[in-house]
C-alpha positions as CSV (number, residue, x, y, z in Angstrom):
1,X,69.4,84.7,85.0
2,X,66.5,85.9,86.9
3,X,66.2,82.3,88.4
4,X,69.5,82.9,90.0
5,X,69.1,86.4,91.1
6,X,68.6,85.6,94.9
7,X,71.8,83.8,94.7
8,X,73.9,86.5,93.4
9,X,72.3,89.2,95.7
10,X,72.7,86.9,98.9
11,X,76.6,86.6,98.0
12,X,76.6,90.8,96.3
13,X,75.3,91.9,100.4
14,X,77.8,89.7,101.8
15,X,80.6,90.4,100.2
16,X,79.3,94.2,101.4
17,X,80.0,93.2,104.9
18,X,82.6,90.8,105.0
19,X,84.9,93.6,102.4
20,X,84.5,96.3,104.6
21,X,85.6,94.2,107.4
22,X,88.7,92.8,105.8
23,X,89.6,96.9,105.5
24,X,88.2,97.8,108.8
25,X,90.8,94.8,111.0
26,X,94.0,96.5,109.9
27,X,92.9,100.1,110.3
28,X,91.1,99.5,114.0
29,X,93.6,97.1,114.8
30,X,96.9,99.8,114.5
31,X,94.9,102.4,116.3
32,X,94.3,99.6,119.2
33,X,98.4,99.5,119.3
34,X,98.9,96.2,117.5
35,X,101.9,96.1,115.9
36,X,102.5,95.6,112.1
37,X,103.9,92.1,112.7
38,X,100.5,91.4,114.6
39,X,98.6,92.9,112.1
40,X,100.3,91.0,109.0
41,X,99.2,87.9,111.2
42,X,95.5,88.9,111.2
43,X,95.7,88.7,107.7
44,X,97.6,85.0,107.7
45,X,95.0,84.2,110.0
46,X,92.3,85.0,107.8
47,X,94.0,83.0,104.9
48,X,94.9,80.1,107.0
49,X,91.1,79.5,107.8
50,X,90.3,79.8,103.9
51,X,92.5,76.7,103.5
52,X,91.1,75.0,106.5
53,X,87.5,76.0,105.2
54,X,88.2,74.0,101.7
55,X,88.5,71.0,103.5
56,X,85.9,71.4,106.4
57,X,83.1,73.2,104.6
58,X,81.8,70.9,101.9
59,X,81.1,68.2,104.7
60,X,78.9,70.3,106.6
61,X,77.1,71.6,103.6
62,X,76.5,68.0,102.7
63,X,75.0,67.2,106.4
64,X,72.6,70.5,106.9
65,X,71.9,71.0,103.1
66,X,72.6,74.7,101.1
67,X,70.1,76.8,102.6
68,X,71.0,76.2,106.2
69,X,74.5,76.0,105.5
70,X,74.4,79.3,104.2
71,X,72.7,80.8,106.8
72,X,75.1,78.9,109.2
73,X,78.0,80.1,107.5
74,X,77.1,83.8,107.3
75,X,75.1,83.6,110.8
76,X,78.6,83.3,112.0
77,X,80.7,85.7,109.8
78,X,78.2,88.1,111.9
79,X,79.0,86.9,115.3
80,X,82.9,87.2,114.3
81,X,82.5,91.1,112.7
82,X,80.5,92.1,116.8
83,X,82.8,89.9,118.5
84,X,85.9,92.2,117.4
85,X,84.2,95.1,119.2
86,X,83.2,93.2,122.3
87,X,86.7,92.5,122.8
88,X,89.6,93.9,122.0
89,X,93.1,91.0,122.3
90,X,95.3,89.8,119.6
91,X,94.8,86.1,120.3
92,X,91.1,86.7,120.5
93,X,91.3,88.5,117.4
94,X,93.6,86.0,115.6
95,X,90.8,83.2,117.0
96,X,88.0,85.7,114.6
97,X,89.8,86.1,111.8
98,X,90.7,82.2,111.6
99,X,86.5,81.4,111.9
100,X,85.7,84.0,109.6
101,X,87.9,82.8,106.9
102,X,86.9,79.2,107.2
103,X,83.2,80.2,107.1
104,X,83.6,82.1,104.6
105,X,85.0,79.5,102.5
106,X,81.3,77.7,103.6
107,X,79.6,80.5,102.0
108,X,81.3,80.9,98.4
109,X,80.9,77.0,98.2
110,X,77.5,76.6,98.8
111,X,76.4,79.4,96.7
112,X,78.9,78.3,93.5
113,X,78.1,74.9,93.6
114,X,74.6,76.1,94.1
115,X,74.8,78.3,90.5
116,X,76.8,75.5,88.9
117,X,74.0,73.0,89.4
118,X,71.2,75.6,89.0
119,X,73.0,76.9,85.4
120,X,72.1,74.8,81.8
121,X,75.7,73.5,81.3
122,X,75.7,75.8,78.0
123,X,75.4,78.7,80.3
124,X,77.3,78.3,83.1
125,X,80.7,80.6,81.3
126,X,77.8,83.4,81.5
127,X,76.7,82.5,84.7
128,X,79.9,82.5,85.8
129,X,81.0,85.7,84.3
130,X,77.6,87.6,85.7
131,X,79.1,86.1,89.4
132,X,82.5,87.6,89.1
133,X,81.6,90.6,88.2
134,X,79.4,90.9,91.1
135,X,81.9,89.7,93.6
136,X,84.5,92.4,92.5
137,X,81.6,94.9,92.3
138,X,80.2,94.4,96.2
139,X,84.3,94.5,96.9
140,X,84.6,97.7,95.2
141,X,81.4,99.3,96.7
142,X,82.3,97.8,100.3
143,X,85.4,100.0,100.2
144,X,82.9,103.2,100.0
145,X,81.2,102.3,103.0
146,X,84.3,103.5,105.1
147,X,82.8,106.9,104.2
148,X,80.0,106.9,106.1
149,X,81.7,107.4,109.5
150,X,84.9,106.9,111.0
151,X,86.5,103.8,110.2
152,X,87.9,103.4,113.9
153,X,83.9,103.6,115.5
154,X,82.6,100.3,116.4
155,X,79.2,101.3,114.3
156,X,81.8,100.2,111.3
157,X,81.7,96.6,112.5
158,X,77.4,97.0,113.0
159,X,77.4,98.3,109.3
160,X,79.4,95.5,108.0
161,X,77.7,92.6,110.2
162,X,74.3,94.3,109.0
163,X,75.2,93.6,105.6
164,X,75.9,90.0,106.3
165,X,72.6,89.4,108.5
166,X,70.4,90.5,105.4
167,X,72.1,88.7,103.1
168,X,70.7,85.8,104.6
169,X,67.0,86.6,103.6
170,X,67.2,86.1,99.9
171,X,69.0,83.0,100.0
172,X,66.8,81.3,102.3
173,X,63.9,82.9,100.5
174,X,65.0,81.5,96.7
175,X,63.0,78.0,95.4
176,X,66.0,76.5,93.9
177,X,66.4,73.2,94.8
178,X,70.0,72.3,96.1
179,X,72.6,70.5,94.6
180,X,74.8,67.9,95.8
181,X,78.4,68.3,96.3
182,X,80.6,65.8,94.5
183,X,83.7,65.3,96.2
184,X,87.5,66.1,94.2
185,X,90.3,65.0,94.4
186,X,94.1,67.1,94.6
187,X,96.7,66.2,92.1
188,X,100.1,66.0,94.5
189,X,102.3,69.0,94.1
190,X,105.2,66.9,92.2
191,X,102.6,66.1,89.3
192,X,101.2,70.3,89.6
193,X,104.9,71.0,89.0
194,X,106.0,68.7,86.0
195,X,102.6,69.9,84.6
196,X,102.9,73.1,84.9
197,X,105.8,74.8,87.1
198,X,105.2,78.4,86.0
199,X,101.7,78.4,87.4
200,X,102.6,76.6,90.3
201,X,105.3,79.5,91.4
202,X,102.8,82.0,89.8
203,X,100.1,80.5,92.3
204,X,102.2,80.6,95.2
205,X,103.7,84.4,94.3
206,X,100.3,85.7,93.5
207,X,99.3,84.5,96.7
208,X,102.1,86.1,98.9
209,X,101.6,89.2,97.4
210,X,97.6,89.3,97.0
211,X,97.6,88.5,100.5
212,X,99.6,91.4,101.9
213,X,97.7,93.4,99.5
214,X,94.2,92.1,101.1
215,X,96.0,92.0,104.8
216,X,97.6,95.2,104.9
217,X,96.7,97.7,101.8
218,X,94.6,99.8,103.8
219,X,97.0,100.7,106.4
220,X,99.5,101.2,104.2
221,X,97.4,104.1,102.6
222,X,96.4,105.3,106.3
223,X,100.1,105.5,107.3
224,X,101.3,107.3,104.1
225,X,98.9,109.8,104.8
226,X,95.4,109.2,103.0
227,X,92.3,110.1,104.5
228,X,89.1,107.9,105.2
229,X,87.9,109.1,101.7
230,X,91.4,108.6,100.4
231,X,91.8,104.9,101.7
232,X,88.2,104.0,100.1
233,X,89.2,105.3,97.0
234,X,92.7,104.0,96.9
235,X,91.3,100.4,97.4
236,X,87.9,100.6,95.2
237,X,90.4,101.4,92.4
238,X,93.0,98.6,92.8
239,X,89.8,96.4,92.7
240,X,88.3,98.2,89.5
241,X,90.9,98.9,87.7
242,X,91.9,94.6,87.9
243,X,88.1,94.1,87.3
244,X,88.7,96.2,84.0
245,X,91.4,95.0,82.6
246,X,91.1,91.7,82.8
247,X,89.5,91.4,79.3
248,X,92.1,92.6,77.2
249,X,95.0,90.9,79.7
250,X,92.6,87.8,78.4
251,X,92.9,88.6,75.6
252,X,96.6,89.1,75.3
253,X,96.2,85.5,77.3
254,X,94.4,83.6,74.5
255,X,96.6,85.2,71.3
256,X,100.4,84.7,73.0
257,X,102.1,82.1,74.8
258,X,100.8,82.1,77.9
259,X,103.8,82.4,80.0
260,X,104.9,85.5,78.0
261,X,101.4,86.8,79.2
262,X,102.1,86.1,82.7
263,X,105.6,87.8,82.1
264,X,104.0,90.8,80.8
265,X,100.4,91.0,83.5
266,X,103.4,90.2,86.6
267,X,105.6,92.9,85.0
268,X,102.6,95.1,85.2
269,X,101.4,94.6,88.8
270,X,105.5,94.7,89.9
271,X,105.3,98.1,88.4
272,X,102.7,99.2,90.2
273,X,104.2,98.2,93.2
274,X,107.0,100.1,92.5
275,X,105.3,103.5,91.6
276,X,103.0,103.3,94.7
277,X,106.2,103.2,96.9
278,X,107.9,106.3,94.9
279,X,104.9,108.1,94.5
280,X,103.6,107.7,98.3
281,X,104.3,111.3,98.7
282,X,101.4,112.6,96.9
283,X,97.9,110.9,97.2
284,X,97.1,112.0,93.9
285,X,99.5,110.0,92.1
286,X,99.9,107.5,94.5
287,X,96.3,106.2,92.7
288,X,98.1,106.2,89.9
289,X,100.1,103.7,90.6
290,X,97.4,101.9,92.5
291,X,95.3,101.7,89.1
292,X,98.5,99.9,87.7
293,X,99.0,97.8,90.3
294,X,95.6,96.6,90.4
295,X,95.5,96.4,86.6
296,X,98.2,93.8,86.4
297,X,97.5,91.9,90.3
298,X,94.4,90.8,88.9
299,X,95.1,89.1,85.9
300,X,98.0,86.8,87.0
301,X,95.9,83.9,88.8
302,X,93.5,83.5,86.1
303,X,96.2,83.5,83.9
304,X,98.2,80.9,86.1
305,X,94.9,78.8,85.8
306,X,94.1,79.1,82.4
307,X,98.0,78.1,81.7
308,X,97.4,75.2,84.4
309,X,94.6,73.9,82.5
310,X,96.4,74.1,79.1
311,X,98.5,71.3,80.5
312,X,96.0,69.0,82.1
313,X,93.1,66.8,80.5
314,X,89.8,67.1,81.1
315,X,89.3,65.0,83.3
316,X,92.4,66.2,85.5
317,X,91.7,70.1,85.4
318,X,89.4,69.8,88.9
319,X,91.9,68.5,90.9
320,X,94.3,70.0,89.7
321,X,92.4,73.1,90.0
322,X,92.2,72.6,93.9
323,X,95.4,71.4,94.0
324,X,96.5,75.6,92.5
325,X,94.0,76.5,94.5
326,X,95.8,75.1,97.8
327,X,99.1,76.3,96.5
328,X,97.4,80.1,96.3
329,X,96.4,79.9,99.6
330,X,99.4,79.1,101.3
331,X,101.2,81.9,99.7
332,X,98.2,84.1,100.8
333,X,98.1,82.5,104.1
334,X,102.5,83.5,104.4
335,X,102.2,86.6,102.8
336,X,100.2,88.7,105.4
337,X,102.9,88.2,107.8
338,X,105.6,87.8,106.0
339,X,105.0,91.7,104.9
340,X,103.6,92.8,108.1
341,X,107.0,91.5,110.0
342,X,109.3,93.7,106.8
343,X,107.0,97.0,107.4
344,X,107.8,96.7,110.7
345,X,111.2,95.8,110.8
346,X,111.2,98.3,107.8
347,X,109.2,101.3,107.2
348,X,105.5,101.2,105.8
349,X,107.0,101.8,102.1
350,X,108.3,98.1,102.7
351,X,105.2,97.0,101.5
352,X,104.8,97.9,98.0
353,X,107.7,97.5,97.5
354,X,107.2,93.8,98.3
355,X,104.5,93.5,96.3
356,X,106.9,94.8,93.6
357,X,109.6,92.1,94.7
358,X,107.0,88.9,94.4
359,X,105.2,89.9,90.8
360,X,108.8,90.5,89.7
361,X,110.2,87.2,90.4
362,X,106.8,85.3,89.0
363,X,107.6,87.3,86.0
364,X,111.1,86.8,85.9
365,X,110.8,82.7,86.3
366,X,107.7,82.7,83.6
367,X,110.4,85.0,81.3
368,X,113.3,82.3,81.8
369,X,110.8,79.4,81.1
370,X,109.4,81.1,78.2
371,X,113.0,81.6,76.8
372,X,114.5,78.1,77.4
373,X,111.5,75.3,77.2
374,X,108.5,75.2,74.0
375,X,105.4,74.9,75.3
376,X,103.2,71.8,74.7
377,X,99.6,71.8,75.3
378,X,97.9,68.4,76.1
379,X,94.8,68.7,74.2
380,X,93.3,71.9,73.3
381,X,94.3,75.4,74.2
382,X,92.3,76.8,77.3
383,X,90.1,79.8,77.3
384,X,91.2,83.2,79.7
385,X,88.1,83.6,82.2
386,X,88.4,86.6,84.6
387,X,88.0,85.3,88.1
388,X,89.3,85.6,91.6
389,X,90.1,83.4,94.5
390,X,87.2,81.9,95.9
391,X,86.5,78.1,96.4
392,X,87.5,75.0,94.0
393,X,83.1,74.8,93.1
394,X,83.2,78.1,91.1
395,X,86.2,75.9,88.5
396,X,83.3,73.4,87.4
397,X,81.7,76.4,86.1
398,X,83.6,77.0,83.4
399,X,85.7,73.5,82.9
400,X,83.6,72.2,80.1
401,X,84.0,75.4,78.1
402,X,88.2,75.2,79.0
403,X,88.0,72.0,77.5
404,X,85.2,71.0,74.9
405,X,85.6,68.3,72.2
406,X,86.2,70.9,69.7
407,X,86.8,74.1,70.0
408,X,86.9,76.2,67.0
409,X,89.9,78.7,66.7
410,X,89.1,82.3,66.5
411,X,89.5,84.4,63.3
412,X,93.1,86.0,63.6
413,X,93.8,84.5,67.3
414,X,97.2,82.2,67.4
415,X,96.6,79.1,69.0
416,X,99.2,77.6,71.6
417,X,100.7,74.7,70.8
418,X,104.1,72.4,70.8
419,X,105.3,75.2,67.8
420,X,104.7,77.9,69.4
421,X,108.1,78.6,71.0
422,X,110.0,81.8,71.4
423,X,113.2,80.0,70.7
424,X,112.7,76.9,68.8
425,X,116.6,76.4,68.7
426,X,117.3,76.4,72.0
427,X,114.3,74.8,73.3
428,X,114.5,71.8,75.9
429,X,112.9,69.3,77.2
430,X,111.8,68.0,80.8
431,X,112.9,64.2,81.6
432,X,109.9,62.6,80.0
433,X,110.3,64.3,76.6
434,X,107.7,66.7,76.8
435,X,108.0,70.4,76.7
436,X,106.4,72.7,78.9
């Protein structure tokens, strides 16, 4: 693990800066008069350039090679943080948040396929594991930084590009030698859906929700009255509390169907939604229902993927991977603005309240599919792995231990399979005879 160290502290200080920017655009923006539409857009923007980066980034990382890459990437995340200081317009601001996303895309895929390659195959779920952990840790801790001064003064943005310069110095410092980028190809949507349509809808819901969380979470604890401490605290908790309990949601993943899981994490994170909007009045409580929220938020893409992969073969589960992937993003990419445009047509309890409306209808359509179809698994059930959205080079990871040769059934744990239906009787089939 120490071999990869440099790695994982390049992308732990990065994450520092580029965190506490993603909090810092809503907050500075409001203050600078955007409106909430405007602001919801900042956040699309920022989505929108994740997409575009999936598809850019791996050709330039194949033309200047990791190291520079990396230092290109996150040279200019740091441009974009000072430019947003330097000057103040929407459409200038839009233009930022578009580039950062994109290069930030450039970063997270040069440094996973990077520990991919640099991992023995038989430790790349650890590897994996040791990486998500940090990337929801540096989230967490970026949220803190808002406490040392006030979120609205331009040192903010100096703070969070410093983190990003520095986080050049261990990558370009490390001896591992770089990998090559092999390029994937995306299932069409059509064969994602007849696969699998309760992760495709869970992918796309996640995403419109996750990104008006991202987008707009800190304002929404600004304007119901939370101070700078308050704010850092209410979004380090969503972030920890979904870092925490995504081993037993896995858990529960593994042993039941896994579209009853979905049912059950969704139902979660929709009532968390809803007890952040009732309990807005009171800061105290309002974390309450920000622990919930994050506790359930978390764990519905992984579970989406894992119940993806469940219905792909091996050699289908990286494009179809990307394909989810894509599908996440342009709910992520809508979801920013689309909530931004109801808290301001609205009132700012609009938005948790959304969140609550999109979890409950990914857990609504997983319950009806779970009720009327059996679920038929292609080869071997898939393994839960906590992750979050980053690029389709942190899947290969972890795709030879979703789908080994063999994989040995745990003591006590209840395998998916065609059986395993919550109503046999009235079970159905799609058009070509098979379940899902």
């Amino acid at each position: 693990m120490t071999t990869i160290s440099a790695l994982l502290a390049g992308i732990a200080l990065l994450l520092m800066g580029s965190g506490l920017l993603n909090t810092l655009v809503p907050l500075r923006g409001a203050t600078e008069g955007f409106s909430d539409q405007t602001l919801g857009l900042f956040g699309s923007a920022y989505f929108a350039g994740f997409m575009l980066g999936t598809w850019l980034c791996p050709k330039l990382i194949r033309r200047m090679g990791h190291i520079r890459a990396f230092a290109f990437f996150a040279s200019a995340t740091a441009a974009c943080i000072i430019l947003h200081v330097i000057h103040v317009d929407m459409l200038f601001w839009l233009l930022l948040r578009l580039i950062t996303g994109t290069v930030l895309v450039g970063v997270y895929t040069s440094i996973e396929s990077w520990l991919n390659t640099g991992a023995p195959k038989e430790r790349r779920g650890r590897v994996f594991a040791v990486y998500m952990a940090v990337n929801l840790g540096a989230l967490a801790l970026s949220q803190q930084l808002l406490q040392m001064e006030n979120p609205l003064a331009n040192l903010m943005f100096g703070i969070s590009a410093f983190f990003v310069i520095i986080a050049i110095m261990p990558v370009v410092a490390t001896r591992l030698p770089q990998p090559e980028i092999v390029e994937t190809t995306t299932l069409s949507l059509k064969a994602l859906w007849r696969a699998a349509p309760v992760a495709c809808a869970g992918a796309v819901l996640s995403g419109l929700a996750m990104g008006g969380f991202w987008g707009l979470g800190a304002l929404y604890a600004g304007r119901v009255g939370m101070d700078t401490g308050q704010i850092a605290s209410f979004m380090s908790l969503v972030i920890v509390a979904g870092a925490l309990f995504q081993w037993p949601m896995g858990v529960l993943s593994d042993r039941v169907d896994r579209r009853l899981a979905l049912v059950i994490v969704a139902g979660i994170a929709a009532v968390g939604g809803l007890l952040m909007a009732l309990l807005s009045g009171s800061p105290t409580w309002l974390l309450v229902g920000a622990a919930i929220f994050g506790a359930g938020s978390f764990s519905v893409y992984p579970t989406v993927v894992a119940h993806l992969i469940d219905h792909l073969r091996k050699e289908e589960v990286l494009s179809g991977n990307a394909g989810l992937l894509m599908l996440q993003g342009v709910g992520s990419a809508i979801g920013p603005a689309l909530a931004g445009w109801l808290m301001g047509v609205t009132s700012t309890l609009m938005l948790p309240l959304y969140f609550a409306v999109m979890f409950a209808a990914s857990a609504l359509f997983s319950l009806l599919r779970w009720r009327d179809t059996s679920d038929r698994i292609v080869e071997e059930p898939a393994h839960h792995v906590s992750m979050v959205t980053t690029s389709p080079e942190a899947l290969e990871m972890v795709v030879d231990e979703q789908k080994p040769d063999e994989m040995p059934v745990e003591e006590g744990a209840v395998p998916q399979s065609a059986d395993q239906s919550a109503d046999p009787v009235n079970s159905t089939a799609d058009d070509d005879g098979i379940a899902r």
